[in-house]
Structures are given as structure tokens and as C-alpha cells.
N, C-alpha and C positions, 0 to 999 in steps of 0.2 A: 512277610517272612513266615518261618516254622520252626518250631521246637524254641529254643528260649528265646528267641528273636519276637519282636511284637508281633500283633494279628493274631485271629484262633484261624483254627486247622480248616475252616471253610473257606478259606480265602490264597490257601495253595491249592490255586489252579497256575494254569499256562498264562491262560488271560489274562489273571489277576497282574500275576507276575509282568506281563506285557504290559500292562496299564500304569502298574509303580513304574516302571523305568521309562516309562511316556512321560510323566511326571518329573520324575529324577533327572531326565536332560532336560528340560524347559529349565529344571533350577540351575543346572550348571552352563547353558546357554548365557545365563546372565554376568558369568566372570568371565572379563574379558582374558583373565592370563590361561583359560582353558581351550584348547585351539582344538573345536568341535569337527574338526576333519580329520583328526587323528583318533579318535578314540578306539579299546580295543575292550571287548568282551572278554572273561573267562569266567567258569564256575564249575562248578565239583558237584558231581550226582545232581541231585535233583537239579543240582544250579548250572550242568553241565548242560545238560539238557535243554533247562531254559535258554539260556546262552544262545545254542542254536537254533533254536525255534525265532530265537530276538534279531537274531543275525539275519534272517532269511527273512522275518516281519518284519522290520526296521534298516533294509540293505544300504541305504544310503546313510545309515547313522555309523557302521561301525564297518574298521577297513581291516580288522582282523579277529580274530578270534578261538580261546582254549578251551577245550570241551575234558575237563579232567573226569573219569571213573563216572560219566554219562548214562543214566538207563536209556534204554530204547524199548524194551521190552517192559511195563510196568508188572503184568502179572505174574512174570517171575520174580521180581524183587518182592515180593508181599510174601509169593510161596517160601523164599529163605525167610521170612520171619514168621511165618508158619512152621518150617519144615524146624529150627531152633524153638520151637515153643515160645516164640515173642509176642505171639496178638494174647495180650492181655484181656480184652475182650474187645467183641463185634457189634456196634452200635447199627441203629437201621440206614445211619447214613457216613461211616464214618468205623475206622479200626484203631483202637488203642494198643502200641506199639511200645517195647518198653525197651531200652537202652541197656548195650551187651554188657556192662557190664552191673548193672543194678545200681551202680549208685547216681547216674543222670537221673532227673522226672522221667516217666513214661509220655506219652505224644501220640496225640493223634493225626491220623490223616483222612482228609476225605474219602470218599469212594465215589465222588464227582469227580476228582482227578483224572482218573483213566477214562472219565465220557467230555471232558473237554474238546472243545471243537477244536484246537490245536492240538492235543495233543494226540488226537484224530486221525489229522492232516501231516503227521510228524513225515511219512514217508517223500510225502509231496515235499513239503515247507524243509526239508535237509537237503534234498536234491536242489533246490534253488539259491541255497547258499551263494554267492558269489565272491565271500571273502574270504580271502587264505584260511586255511581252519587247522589246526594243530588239533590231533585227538589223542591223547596220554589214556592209559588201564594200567594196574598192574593184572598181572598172569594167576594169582592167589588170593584176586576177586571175590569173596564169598556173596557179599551181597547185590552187587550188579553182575553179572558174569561176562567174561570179556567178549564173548561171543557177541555182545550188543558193541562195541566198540569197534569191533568187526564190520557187523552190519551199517550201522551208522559211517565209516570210512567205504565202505563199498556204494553207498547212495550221494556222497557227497561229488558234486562236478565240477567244483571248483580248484584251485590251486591247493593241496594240502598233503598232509603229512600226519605219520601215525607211529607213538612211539610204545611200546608193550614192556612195561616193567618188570623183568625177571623175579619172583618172589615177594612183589608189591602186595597187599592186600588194599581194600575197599579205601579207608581210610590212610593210607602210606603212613604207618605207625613208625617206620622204622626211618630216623632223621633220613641217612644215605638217599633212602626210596624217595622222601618227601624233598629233600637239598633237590634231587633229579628234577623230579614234578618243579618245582619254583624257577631250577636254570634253565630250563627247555620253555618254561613260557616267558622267562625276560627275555632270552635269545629270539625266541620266536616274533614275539611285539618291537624288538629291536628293528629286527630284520622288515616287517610290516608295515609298522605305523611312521 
């Protein structure tokens, strides 16, 4: 994980990410009331991304899958917390990022992230997607910008769908925007799994 969630900031990669949830199902493989054919992916930003990358590495694990407020471009998302005055400072391996509104911890990321060999291959490993894929943005995006939400639906060859949230920002601050984001992915895993 990242930011208060356990693990340090070396260990958000793709990979990483791909290797816990390699993990993560062997453990739920073992309850028999979880019916390992049904399972669906979703995540938010960084976790959006994962999501998809997991979906197209892992294709016979998950039969659908929500990509909420996804980067696809990573070097623009660092530039808006640059372009904000948020890199608190630049380590030789690693940017210390600080939370809009000052009262979270500040957090680091790696700068191995963007040379991950999946995250790489993002162009390839999205086009291979095979499961329904639902991709949610809002329109007032500051820190991914929907233009990646774009792209990412434009590479996807699978069965899917793309919904654009009029006045959403990064986070869907505003319940209404976030109520949306929640009923469009139960509906959607309804309809899928």
C-alpha cells in the first residue's frame, strides 16, 4: 500500500501491487463461501490503474472491472503537484508530496514507479484487457486529467464503457459526484459478474 496504508513508498510499484493481490487471492481461494469466478476489480487513481494493469495480468482471475480517476500518464500527475508547490522535497530516489490540504502527513513516492516494467507496458497490457471494463473521471480532474481517461478508453478492446462526471474533481469531494462513482460500479459488477 501507500500513504497511511502499510509498506514504505518503495514498494508502490505495479509489480509490487501485482504480487500482493497474487497473494491476496490464494488467501481468499481458501473460503469456500467466495465463488473465485466471480470476482471484480475496481480502484481509484493510482488504484485505478493498478486495477487495469491486474486485469490484463491476471485475465482469468477477474470477469470485470472499474477504473475510477485512473492515471495513465504518470509525468503529468507529479507536474500538478509541482505546478501546486507540493513536492516538498526531491530525494535521489523518491519525491516527498504533501497533502492539499496540509493537515494529512506528507508521502512519498518513488521515482521507480514510472520505470516499472508494467507500468511500461501499460499501453500494451490495457489493450489486452478482456473484461468488461467501466472507466469513471470527473471533468474538473486537477490531478489526473481526464485526457488520460480518454486515452485509456480509446486503447481498451474489450466490451466497456466510459462515464465523464460533469464538475467531479480528482477525489469526487462532492457526496452527489461520489453517490454516482459507487452506483455506476455496483450496477456495473451487477450487470458483469
Amino acid at each position: 500500500g501507500h500513504k497511511p496504508s502499510e509498506g514504505g513508498y518503495k514498494e508502490v510499484l505495479v509489480s509490487q501491487f501485482l504480487r500482493d493481490i497474487k497473494k491476496a487471492l490464494k488467501i481468499l481461494g481458501k473460503f469456500p463461501q467466495i465463488d473465485m469466478k466471480r470476482l471484480g476489480m475496481a480502484g481509484h487513481s493510482m488504484g485505478g490503474f493498478t486495477a487495469l494493469i491486474l486485469a490484463s495480468s491476471l485475465s482469468n482471475k477477474f470477469k470485470s472491472v472499474v477504473s475510477v480517476a485512473s492515471l495513465y500518464d504518470g509525468s503529468k500527475v507529479l507536474d500538478s503537484y509541482k505546478k501546486e508547490k507540493r513536492v516538498v522535497e526531491e530525494g535521489e530516489d523518491y519525491w516527498l508530496l504533501s497533502s492539499p490540504s496540509g493537515t494529512k502527513p506528507n508521502f512519498k513516492i518513488t521515482k521507480h514507479y514510472f520505470k516499472d516494467r508494467l507500468y511500461l507496458k501499460r499501453k500494451y497490457l490495457i489493450s489486452k484487457i478482456e473484461s468488461p471494463t467501466l472507466v469513471i473521471h470527473g471533468d474538473n480532474d486537477r490531478r489526473v486529467l481526464v485526457k488520460d481517461a480518454y486515452t485509456i478508453f480509446k486503447l481498451l478492446e474489450c466490451k466497456k464503457k466510459q462515464v465523464i462526471i460533469k464538475n467531479a474533481d480528482h477525489g469526487f469531494s462532492n457526496p452527489k459526484h461520489l453517490d454516482r462513482v459507487i452506483n455506476l460500479s455496483i450496477n456495473w459488477f451487477k450487470k458483469y459478474l
